[in-house]
LOPA-282756 format. One record per atom (N, C-alpha, C): x, y, z. Coordinates in steps of 0.001 Angstrom, whole numbers, padded with zeros to 6 digits, always signed. Atoms other than C-alpha are relative to their C-alpha. Example, Ala and Ser with C-alpha at 12.3 -4.5 7.8 and 13.67 -1.06 7.14 Angstrom:
+000890-001190+000000+012300-004500+007800+000900+001200+000000-000820-001190-000060+013670-001060+007140-000770+001090+000730
//
This chain:
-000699-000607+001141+101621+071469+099986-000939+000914-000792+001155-000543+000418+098269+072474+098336-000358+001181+000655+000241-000305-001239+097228+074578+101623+001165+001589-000282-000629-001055-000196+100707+076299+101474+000503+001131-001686-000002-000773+001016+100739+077233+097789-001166+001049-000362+000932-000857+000268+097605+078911+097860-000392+001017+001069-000338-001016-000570+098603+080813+100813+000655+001301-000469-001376-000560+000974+101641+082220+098718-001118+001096-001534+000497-000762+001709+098585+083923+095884-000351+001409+000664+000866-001204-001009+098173+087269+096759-001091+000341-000334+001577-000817-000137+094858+089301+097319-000278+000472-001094+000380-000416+001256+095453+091020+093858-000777-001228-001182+000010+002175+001208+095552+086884+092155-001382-000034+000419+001717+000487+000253+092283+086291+094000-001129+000621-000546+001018-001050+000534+090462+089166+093004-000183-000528-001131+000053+000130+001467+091274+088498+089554-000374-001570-000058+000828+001474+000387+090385+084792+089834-001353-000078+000153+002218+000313-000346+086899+085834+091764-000189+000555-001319+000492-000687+001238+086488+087993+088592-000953-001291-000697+000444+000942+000650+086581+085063+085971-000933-001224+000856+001494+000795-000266+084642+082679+088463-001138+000283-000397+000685-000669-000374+082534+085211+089084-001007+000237-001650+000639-000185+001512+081930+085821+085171-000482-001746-000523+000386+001457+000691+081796+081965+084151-001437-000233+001051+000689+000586-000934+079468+081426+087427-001824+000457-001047+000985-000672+000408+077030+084344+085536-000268-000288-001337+000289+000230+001294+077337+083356+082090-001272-001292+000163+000252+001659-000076+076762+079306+082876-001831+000439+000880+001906+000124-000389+073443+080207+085612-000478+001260+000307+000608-001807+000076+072241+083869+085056-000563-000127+001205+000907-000483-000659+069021+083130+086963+000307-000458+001624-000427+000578-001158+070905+081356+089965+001058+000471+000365-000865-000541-000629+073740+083932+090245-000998+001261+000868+000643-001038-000805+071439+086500+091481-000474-000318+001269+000192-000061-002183+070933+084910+095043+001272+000008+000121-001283-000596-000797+074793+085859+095417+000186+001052+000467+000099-001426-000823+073752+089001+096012+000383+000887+001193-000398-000343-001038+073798+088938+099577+001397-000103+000312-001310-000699-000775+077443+088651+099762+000825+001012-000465-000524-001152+000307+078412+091281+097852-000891+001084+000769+001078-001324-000758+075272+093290+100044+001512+000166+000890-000791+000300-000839+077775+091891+103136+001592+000795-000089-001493-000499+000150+081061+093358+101650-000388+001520-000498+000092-001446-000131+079637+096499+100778-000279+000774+001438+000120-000504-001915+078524+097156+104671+001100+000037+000693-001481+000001-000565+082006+096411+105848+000785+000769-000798-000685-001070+000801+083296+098825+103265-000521+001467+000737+000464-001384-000163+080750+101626+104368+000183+000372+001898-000697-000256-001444+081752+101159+108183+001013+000556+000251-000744-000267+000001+084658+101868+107465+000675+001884-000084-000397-001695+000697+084420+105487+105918+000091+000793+001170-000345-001005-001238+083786+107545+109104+001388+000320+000688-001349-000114-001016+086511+106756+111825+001421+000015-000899-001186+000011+000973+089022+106459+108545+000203+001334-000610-000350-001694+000640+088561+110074+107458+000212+000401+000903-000006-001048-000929+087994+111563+110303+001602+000060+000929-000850+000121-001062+091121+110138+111766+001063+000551-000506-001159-000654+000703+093420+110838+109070+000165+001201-000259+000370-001207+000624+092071+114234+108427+000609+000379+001500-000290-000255-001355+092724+114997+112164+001458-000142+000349-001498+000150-000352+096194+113676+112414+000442+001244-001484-000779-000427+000959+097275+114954+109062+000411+001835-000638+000099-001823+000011+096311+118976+109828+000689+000219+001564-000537-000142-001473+096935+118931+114061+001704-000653+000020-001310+000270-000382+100031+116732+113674+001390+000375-000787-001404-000411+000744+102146+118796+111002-000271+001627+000424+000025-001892-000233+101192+122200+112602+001471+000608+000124-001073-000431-000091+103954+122758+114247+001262-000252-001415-000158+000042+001223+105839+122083+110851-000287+000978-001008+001018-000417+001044+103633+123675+108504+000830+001912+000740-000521-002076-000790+104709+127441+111150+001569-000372-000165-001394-000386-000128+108351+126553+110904+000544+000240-001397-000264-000096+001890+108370+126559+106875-000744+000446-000681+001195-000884+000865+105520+128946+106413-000046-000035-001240+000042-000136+000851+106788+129855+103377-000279-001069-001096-000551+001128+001259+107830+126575+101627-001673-000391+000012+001797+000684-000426+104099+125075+102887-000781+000404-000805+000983-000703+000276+102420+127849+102038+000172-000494-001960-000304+000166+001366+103748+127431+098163-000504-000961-000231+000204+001055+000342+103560+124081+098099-001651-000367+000298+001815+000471-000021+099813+123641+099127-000671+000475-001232+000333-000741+000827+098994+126597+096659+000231-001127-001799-000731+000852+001101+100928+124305+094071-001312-001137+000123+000666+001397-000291+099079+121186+095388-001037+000165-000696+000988-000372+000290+095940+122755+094877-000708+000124-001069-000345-000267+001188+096065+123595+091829-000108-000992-001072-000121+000928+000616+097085+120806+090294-000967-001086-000001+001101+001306-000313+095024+118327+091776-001226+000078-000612+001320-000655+000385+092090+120693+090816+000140-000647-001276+000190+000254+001399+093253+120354+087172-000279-000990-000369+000347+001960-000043+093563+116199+087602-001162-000161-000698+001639+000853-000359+090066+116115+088970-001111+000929-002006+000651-000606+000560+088861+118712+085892+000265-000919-001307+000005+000808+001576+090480+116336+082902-000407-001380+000198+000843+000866-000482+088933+113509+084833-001354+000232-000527+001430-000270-000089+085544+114804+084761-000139+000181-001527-000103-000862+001650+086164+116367+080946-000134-001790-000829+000010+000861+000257+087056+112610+079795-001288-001384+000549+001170+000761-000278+084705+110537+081628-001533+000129-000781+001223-000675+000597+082046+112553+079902-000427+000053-001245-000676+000208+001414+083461+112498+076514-000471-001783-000341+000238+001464+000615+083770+108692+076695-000985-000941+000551+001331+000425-000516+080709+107827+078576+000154-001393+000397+000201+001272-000007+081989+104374+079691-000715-001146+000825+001082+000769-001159+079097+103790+082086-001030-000222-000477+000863-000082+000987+076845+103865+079181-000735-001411+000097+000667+001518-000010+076423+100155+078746-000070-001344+001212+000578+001136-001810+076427+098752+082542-001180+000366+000155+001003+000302-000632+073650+097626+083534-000211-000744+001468-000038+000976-001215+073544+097340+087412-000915-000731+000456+000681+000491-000554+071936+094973+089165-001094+000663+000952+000842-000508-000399+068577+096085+090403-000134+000564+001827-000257+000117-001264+068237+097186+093992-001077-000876+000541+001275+001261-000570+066614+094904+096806-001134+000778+000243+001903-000319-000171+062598+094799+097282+000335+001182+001078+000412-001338-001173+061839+098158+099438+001342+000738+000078-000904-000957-000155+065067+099625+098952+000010+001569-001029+000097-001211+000797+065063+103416+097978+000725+000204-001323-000644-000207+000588+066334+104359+094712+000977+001263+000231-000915-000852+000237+069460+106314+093738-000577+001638+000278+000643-001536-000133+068602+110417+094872+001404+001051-000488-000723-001141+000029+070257+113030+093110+000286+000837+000863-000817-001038-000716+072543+115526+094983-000606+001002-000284+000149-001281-000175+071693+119025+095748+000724+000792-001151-000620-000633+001262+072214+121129+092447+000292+001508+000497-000352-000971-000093+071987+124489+094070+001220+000253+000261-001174-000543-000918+074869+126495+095590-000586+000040+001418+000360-000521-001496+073052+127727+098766-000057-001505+000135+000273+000779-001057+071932+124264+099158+001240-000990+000433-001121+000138-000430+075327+122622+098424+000960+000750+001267-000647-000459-001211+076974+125188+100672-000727-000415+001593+000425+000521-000991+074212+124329+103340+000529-001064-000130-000097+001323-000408+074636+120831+103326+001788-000635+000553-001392+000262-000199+078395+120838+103731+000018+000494+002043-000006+000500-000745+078032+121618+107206-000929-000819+001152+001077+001237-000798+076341+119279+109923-000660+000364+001286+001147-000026-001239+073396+119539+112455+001135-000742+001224-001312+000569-000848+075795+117093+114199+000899-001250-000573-000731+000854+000679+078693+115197+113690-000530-001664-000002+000277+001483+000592+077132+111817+114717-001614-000216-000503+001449-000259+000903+073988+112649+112711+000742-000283-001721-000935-000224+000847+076537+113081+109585+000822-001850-000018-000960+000865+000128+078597+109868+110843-001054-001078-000380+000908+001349+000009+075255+107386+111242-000174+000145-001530+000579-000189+001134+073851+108729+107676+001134-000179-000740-001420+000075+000950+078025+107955+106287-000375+001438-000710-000030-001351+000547+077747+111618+105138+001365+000237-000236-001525-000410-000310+081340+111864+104445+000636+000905-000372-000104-001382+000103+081321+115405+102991-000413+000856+001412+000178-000982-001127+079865+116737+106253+001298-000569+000878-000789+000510-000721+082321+114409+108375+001634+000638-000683-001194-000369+000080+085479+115755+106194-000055+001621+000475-000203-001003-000075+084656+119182+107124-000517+000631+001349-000419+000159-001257+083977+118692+110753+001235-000321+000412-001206+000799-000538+087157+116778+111035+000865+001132-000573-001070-000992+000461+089012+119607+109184-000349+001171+001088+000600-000974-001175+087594+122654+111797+000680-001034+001335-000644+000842-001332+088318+119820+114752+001510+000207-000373-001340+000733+000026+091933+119065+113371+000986+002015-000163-000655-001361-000495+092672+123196+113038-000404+000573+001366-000464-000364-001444+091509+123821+116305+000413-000830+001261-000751+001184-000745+093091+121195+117645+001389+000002-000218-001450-000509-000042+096612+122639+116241+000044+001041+001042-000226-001591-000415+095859+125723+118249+000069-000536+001753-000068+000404-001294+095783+123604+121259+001303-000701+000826-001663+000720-000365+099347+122741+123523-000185-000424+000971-000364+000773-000797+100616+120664+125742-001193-001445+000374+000445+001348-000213+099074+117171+127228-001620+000084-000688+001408+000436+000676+095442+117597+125780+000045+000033-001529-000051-000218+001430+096660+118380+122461+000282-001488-000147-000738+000994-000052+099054+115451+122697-000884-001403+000343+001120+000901-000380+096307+112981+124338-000968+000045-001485+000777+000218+000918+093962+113948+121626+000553-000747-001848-001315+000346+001158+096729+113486+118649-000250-001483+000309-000425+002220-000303+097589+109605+120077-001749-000541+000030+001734+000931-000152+093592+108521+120375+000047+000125-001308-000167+000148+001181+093489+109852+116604+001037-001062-000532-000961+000869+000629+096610+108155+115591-000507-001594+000021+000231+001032-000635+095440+105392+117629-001073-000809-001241+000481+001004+000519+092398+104636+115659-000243-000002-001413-000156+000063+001682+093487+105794+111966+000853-001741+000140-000808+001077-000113+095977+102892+113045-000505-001394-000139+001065+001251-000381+093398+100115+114239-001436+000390-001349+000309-000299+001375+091518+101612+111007+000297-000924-001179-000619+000553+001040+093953+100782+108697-000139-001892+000263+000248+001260+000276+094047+096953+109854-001456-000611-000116+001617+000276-000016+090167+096571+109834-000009+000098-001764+000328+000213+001434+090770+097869+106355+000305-000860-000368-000538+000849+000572+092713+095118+105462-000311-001419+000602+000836+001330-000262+090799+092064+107261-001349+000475-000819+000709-000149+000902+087762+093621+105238+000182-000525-001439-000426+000337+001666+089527+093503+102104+000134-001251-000120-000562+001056-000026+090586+089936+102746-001446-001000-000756+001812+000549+000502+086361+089491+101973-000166+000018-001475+000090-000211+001244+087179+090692+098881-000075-000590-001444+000170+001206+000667+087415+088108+096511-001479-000674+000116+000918+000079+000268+084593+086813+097338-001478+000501-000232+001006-000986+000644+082249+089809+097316+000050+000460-001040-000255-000350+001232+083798+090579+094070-000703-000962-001057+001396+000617+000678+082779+087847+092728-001022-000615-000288+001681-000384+000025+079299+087297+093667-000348+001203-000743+001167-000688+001179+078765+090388+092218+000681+000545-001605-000612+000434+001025+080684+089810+089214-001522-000824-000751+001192+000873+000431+078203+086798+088746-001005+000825-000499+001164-000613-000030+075121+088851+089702+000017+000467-001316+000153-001108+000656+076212+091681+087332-000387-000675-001228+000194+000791+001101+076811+089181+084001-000602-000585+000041+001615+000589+000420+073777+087293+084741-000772+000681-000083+001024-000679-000208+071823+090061+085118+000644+000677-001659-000508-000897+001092+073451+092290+082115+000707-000626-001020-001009+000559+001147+075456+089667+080128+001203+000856-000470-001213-000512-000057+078875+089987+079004+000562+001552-000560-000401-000823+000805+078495+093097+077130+001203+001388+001228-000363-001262-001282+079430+094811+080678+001427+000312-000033-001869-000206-000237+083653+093616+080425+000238+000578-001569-000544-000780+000713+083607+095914+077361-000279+001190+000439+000201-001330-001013+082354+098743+079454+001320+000342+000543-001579-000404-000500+085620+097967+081436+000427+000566-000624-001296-000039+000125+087835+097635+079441-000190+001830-000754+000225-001444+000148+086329+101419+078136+000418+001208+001406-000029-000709-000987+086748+102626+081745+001540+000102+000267-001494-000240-000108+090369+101642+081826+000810+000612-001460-000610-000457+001181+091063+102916+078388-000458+001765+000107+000633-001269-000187+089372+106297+079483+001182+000608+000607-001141-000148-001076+091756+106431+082613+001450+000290-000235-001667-000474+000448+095127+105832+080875-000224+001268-000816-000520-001384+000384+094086+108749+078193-000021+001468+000380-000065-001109-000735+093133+110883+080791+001574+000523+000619-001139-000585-000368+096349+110710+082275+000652+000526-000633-000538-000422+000457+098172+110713+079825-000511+001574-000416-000095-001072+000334+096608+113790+078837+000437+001533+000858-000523-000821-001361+097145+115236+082271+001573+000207-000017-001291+000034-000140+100943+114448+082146+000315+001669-001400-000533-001458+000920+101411+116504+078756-000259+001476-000018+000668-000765+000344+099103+118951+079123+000005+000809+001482-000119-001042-001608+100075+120171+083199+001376-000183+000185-001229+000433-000657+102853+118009+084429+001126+000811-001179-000988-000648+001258+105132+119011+080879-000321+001377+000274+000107-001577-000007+103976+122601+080742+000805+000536+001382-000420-000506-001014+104836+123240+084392+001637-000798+000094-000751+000086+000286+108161+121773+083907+000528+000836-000335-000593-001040+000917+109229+123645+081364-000341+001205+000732+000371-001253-001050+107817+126922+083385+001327+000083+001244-001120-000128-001270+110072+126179+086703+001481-000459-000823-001329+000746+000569+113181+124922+084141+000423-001075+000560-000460+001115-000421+113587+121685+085060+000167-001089-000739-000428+000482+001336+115168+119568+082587-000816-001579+000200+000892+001126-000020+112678+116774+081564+000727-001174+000003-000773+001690+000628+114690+114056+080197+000911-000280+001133-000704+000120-001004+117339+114393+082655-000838-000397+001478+000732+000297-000794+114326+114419+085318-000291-001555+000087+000418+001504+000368+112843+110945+083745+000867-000738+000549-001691+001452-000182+116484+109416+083608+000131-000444+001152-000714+000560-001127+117370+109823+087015-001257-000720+000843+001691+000254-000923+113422+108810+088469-000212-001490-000762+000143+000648+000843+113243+106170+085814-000130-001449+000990-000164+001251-000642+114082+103098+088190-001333-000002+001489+001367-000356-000495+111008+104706+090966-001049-000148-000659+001301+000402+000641+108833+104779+088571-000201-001173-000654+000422+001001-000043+109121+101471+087426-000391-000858+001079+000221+000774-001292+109031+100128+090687-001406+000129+000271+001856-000329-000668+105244+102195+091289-000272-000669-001396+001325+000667+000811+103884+100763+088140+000538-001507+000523-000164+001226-000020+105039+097143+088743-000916-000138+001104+000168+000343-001801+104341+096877+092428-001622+000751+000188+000723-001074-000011+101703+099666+092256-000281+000509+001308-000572-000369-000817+103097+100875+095286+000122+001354+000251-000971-000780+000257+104128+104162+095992+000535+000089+001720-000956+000791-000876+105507+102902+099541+000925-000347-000499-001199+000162+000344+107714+101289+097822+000820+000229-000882-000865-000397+000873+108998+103269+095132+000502+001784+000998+000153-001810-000458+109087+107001+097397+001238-000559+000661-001143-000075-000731+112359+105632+099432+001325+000752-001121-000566+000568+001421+114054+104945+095973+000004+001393-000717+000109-001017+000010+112685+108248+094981+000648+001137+000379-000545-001133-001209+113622+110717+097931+001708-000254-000681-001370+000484-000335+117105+109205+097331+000678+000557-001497-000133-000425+002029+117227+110069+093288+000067+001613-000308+000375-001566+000446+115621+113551+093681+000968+000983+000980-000777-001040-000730+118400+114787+095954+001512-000490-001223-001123+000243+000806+121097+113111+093150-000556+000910-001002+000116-001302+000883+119168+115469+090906+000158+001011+000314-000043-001484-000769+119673+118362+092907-000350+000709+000511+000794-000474-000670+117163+119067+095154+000571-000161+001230-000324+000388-001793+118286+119794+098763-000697-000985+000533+000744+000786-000816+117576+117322+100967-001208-000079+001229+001110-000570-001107+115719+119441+103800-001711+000381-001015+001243-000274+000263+113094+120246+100987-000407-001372-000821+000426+001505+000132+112633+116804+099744-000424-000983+001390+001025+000589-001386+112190+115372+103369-001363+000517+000270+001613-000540-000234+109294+118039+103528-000787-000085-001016+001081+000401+000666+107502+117835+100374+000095-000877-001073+000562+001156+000303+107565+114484+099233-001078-000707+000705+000982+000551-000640+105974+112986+102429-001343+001500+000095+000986-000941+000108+103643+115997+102157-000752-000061-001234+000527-000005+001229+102893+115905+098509-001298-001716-000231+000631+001494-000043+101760+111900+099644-001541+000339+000694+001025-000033-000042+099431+113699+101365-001185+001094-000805+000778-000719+000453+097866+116283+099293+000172+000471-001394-000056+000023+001902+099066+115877+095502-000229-001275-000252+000138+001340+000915+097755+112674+094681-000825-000038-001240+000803-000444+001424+097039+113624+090984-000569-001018-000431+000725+000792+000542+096534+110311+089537-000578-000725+000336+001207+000433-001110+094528+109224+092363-001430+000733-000204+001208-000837-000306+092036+112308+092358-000511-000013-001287+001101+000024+001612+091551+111985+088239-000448-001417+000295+000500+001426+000408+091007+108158+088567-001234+000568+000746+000988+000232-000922+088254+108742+091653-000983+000709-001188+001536-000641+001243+086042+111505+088921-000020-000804-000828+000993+000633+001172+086097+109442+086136-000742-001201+001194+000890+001709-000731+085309+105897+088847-001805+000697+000031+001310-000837-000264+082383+108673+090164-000949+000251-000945+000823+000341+000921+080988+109307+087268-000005-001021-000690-000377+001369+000721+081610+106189+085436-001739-000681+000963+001224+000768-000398+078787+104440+088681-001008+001200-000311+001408-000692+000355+076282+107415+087658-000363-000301-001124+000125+000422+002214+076415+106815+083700-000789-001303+000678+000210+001547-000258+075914+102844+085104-001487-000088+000594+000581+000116-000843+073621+104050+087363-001457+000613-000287+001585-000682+000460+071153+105971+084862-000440+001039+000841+000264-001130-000789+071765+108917+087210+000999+001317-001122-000990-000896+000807+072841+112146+084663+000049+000778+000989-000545-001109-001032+074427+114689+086918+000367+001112-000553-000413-001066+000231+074538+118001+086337+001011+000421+000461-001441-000667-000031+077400+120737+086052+000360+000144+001311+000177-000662-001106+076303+122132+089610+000544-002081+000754+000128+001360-000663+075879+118187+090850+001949-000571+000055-001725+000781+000713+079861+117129+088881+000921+001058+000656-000748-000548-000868+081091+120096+090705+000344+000120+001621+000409+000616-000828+079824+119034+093788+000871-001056+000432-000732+001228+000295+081438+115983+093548+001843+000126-000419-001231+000233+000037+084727+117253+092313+000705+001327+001567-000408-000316-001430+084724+119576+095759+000284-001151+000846-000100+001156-001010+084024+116400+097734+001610-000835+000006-000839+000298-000030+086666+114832+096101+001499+000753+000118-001536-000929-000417+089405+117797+096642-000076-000196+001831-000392+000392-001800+089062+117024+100619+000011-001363+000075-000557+001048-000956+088751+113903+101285+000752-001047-000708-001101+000469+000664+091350+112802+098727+001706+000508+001080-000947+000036-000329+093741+114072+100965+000534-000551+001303-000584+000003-000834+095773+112869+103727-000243-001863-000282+000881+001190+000171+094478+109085+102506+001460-000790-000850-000780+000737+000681+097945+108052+100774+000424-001312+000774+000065+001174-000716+098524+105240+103577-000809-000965+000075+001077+001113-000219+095476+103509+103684+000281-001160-001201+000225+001510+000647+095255+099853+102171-001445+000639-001029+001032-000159+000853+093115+100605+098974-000836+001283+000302+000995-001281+000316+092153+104251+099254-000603+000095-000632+000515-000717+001466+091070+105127+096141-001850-000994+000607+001134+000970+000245+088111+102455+096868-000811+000665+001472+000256+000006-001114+087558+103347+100416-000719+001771-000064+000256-000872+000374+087297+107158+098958-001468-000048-001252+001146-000166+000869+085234+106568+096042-001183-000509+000775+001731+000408-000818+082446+104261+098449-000384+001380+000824+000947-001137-000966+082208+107776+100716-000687+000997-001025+000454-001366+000695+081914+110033+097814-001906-000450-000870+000998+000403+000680+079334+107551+095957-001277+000219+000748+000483+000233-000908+077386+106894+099508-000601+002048+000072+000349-001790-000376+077347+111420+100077-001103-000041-001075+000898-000335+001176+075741+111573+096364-001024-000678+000074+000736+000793+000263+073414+108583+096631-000048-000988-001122-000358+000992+001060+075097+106514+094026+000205-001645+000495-000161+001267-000609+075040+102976+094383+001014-000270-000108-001487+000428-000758+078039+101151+095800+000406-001384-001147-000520+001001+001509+077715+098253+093049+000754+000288-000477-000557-000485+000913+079364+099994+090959+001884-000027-000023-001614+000500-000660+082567+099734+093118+000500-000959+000033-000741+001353-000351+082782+096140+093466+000247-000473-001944-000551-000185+001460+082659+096377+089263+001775+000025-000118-001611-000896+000502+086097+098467+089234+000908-000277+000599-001259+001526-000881+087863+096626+092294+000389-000984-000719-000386+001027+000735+088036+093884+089798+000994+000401-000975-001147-000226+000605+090149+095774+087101+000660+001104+000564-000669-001045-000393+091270+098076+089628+001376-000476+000067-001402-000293+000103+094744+097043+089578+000854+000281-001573+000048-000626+001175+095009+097783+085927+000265+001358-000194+000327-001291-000467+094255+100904+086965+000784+000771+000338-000315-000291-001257+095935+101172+090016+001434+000430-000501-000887-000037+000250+099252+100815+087994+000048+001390-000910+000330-001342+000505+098624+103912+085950-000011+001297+000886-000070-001093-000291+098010+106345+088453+000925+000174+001377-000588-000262-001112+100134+105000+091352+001379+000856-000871-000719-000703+000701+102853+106137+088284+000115+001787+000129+000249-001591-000094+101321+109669+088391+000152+000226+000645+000215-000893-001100+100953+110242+091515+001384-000093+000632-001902+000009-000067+105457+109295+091914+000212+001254-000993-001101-001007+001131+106228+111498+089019-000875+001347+000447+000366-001693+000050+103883+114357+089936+000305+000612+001415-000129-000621-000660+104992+114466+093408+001720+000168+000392-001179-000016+000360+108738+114028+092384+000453+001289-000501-000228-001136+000378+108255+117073+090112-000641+001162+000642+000057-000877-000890+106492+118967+092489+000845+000771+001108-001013-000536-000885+109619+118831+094600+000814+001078-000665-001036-000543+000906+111902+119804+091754-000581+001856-000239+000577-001239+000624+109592+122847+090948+000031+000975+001833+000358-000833-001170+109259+123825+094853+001263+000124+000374-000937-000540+000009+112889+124176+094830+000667+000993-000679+000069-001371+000580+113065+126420+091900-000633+001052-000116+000821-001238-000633+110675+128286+093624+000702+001101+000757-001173-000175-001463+113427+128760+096745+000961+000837-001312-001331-000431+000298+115870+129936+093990+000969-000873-000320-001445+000705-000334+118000+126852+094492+000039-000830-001717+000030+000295+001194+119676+125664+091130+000145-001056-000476+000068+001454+000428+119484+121746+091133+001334-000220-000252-001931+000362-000069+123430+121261+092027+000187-001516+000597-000451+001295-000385+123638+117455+092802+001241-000086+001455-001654+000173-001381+127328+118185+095398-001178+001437+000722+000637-000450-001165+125094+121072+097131-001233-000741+000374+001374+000795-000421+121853+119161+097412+000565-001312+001038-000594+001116-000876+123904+116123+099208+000108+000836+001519-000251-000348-000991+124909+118431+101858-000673+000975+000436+000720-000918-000901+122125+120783+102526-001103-001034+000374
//
């Protein structure tokens, strides 16, 4: 009975229980949480295995396998990326603007690194040398070193000339990708299953080593996050509204029951059916809602790409690494690629921020920190990233001309 009730807790429950162990373990024996170390070392290595064959695979399917697509709706595509682009940029820019402002990496103090391990190395500030370093001597030179800025931009070059390629080798190469974004994704999720308890070991570690002052850091990092968004929502999402005429309130009303579903659940699996199904009762044809919703999943994830800059900077502040303009721009390139095509994976956002931290030389601590109130979080921007790719549809139809007719949208 015992056995089967604590089957029944999900992965989010344990996290949040390793937390408070994890904090009582560090309060109660400071100097005897710090040999837990090694299993949070252990769950960060099975995190950083992961990054290669998970970009590269998705990045590969998600350019080669909508080609054909992408040429039959030139136009709509073409808009809608331009759109994408755009936006996301702005995300990642009131991300970076806020994180900076509220400095909430100020008062972590991470846990030291082990005997003989190198410290933290600032990123390449130039341009020439940034632009050098983006591409790679070779790809598995790039994959051993987890380079995952050189690996997203091999895998992007592979995955366009790999559209340009037909019949059975295209098709062969497509299914091996699919194949092991697929066998990917469940590796991610027997990893994660570690999670709990690498969380909190270094939960412990962190509050024995730094004392409690650290869970007011949080709760600064998640108070950063919501006013970033929010400031993102009024200050892009509203403006561009109003720009394409698309009646707000009426928008909300009919989305209203989706978007509770992504903050509850923090889902957007399971609010985008619920969605699709709403935004054609508002009046969006149905042929351009089949194409850029599941499209927008992969390359508008606004309140995904602001959470990852502030997480990013958030472990440098922590990390007593200041990063320059050249360095934070750096960083918000990295994160405009390999934020995209990543809306499927089991815990992106985490799986993204360890490659971007790992490229810069930021320590990975810092991650198993924000996994702990990442679903806090998580509920905040899985919200954004429903409503901004809801109104992205609405706006890429009053792009087309078409005038949000509810009885024509059913039947085109």
């Amino acid at each position: 009975m015992i056995l089967a009730g604590l089957r029944r807790i999900s992965l989010t429950h344990w996290i949040l229980i390793s937390m408070v162990v994890g904090v009582g373990v560090g309060v109660a024996f400071p100097e005897g949480s710090q040999h837990l170390k090694v299993l949070s070392n252990v769950f960060l290595r099975l995190i950083k295995c992961i990054l290669v064959p998970l970009v590269f695979g998705t990045l590969v399917v998600g350019i080669a396998g909508h080609a054909g697509d992408l040429r039959s709706v030139g136009r709509l595509a073409f808009r809608a990326i331009i759109y994408f682009e755009i936006v996301t940029t702005l995300a990642l820019v009131i991300g970076l603007v806020a994180v900076n402002v509220a400095r909430p990496g100020d008062g972590v103090v991470l846990p030291p690194p082990r005997p003989g391990e190198v410290p933290p190395a600032p990123a390449p500030v130039t341009f020439s040398g940034i632009l050098e370093h983006l591409v790679p001597k070779s790809f598995f030179e790039a994959a051993s070193a987890n380079d995952v800025l050189q690996v997203v931009v091999f895998a992007l070059m592979f995955g366009v000339a790999l559209a340009q390629v037909s019949g059975p080798p295209r098709q062969h190469m497509l299914e091996f990708c699919e194949g092991l974004t697929e066998v990917m994704f469940k590796f991610t999720g027997i990893v994660m299953k570690f999670a709990p308890l690498g969380i909190g070991a270094a939960m412990a570690v962190t509050v024995g080593h730094s004392g409690l002052g650290v869970l007011k850091q949080l709760a600064l990092l998640i108070g950063t996050l919501y006013a970033a968004l929010a400031v993102f929502c009024l200050a892009v999402l509203w403006p561009v509204a109003l720009w394409a005429r698309v009646p707000v309130r009426k928008f909300l009303g009919t989305l209203k029951e989706p978007i509770l579903l992504a903050f509850t659940t923090t889902s957007s699996d399971a609010a985008m059916p619920e969605a699709m199904k709403r935004l054609v009762a508002f009046g969006v044809p149905k042929r351009i809602v089949s194409f850029v919703v599941p499209m927008g999943y992969s390359f508008n994830l606004d309140g995904s790409t602001l959470y990852l800059a502030v997480a990013s900077v958030f472990v440098a502040q922590a990390a007593k690494v200041e990063l320059s303009l050249g360095q934070q721009l750096a960083i918000l390139l990295t994160l405009m690629l390999t934020s995209k095509g990543m809306a499927g994976i089991p815990r992106a956002s985490q799986v993204i921020l360890a490659g971007t931290l790992v490229t810069f030389g930021l320590p990975l601590e810092g991650v198993l920190l924000i996994i702990g109130v990442d679903e806090l979080m998580d509920m905040a921007r899985t919200t954004v990233n429903l409503v901004g790719n809801c109104l992205a549809t609405a706006v890429m139809a009053r792009a087309e001309g078409i005038p949000l007719d509810p009885e024509t949208a059913a039947q085109s």
